[in-house]
Structures are given as C-alpha cells and as structure tokens.
C-alpha positions as CSV (number, residue, x, y, z in Angstrom):
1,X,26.2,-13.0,101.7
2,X,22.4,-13.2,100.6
3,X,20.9,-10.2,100.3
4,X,24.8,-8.1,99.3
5,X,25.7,-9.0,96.3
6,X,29.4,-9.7,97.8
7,X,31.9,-12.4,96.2
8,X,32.5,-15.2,98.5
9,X,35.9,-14.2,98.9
10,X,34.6,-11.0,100.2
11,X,31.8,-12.5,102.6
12,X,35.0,-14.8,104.2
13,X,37.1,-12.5,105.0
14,X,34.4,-10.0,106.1
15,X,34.8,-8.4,109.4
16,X,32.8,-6.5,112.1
17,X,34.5,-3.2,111.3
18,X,33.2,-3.3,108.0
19,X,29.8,-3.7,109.4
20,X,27.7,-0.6,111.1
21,X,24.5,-2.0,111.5
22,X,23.4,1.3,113.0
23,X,23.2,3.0,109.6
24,X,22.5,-0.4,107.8
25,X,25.9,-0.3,106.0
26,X,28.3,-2.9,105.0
27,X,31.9,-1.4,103.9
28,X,34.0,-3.1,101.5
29,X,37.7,-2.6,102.0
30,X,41.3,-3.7,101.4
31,X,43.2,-5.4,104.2
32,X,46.7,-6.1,105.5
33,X,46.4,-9.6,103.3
34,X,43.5,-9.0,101.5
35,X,42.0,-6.9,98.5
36,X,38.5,-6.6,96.9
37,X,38.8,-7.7,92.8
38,X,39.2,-4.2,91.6
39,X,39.8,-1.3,92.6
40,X,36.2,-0.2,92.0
41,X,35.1,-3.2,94.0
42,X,35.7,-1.1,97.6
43,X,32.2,0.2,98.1
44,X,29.2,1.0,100.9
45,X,26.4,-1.5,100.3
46,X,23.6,-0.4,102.4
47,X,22.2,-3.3,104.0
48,X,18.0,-4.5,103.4
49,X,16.6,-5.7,106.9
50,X,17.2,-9.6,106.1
51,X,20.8,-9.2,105.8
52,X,20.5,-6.9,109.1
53,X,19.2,-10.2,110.8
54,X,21.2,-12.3,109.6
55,X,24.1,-10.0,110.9
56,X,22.5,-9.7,113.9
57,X,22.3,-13.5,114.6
58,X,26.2,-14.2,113.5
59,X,27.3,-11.4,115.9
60,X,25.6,-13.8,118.6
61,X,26.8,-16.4,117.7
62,X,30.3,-15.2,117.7
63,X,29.2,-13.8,121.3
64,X,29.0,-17.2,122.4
65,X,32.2,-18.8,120.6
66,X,35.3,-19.6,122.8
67,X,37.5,-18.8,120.2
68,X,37.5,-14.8,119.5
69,X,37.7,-13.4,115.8
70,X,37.3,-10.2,114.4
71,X,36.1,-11.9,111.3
72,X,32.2,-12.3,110.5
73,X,32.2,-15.6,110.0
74,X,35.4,-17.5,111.0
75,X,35.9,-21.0,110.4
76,X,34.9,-23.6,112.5
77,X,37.4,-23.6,116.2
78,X,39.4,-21.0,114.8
79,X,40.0,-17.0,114.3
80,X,40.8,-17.1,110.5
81,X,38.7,-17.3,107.8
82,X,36.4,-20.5,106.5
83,X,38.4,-22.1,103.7
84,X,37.8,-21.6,100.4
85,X,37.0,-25.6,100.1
86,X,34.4,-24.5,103.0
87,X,32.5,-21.8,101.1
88,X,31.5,-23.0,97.9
C-alpha cells in the first residue's frame, strides 16, 4: 500500500484488525495461513495522513459490499484475498 512500505503479499492479506486508524497505526502480524517474510518483518508502521484516507475510503467501500470480509481489500465478489495474478 502507497505510503507503507508493505510487500504486496502483505497489503492482500491485510485486515481491519491490523488497522487502528485512531492512533494512525498499521500492525503487521502472522495469521492462521499467513506469515510476514521474516521474522523481523512483524512491525507497527505508523500511518502519514494519505494512507489514513485511503483507509478511510476502502473501509467504505467495504461498508457498501454485499459480500462481508474481514480483509482490507478482498477480491472482487468474494471474502478472500485479491489474487496474486490480481496485484501485480
């Protein structure tokens, strides 16, 4: 994501419990089927006010999406991640 410095891998399968834009503060964790590159790679990145709003703006526009994800920005019609084909 512009702005981060994330990996794409890690902007895909971002999601909104990694995010607290009340402190401006993007978290980057392991998950049940996903790790960051190295070990070092979990890490707070505090977030500039362009990546804010662009947060802001994907968090409505997953408001509006039929299909519910817990992921920042899901693929197209569906919950799971945009595919790797998808993101380069």
């Amino acid at each position: 994501m512009i702005f981060t410095g994330l990996r794409k891998g890690e902007v895909r399968r971002l999601e909104w419990s990694d995010v607290d834009l009340g402190n401006r503060l993007l978290h980057v964790t392991s998950k049940e089927t996903w790790g960051p590159k190295t070990e070092s790679s979990t890490r707070t990145i505090p977030l500039c006010e362009p990546a804010v709003e662009a947060l802001q703006m994907a968090w409505e526009r997953v408001e509006k999406r039929s299909v519910k994800s817990s992921l920042v920005f899901p693929g197209r019609n569906t919950p799971r991640p945009i595919p790797r084909s998808r993101s380069r």
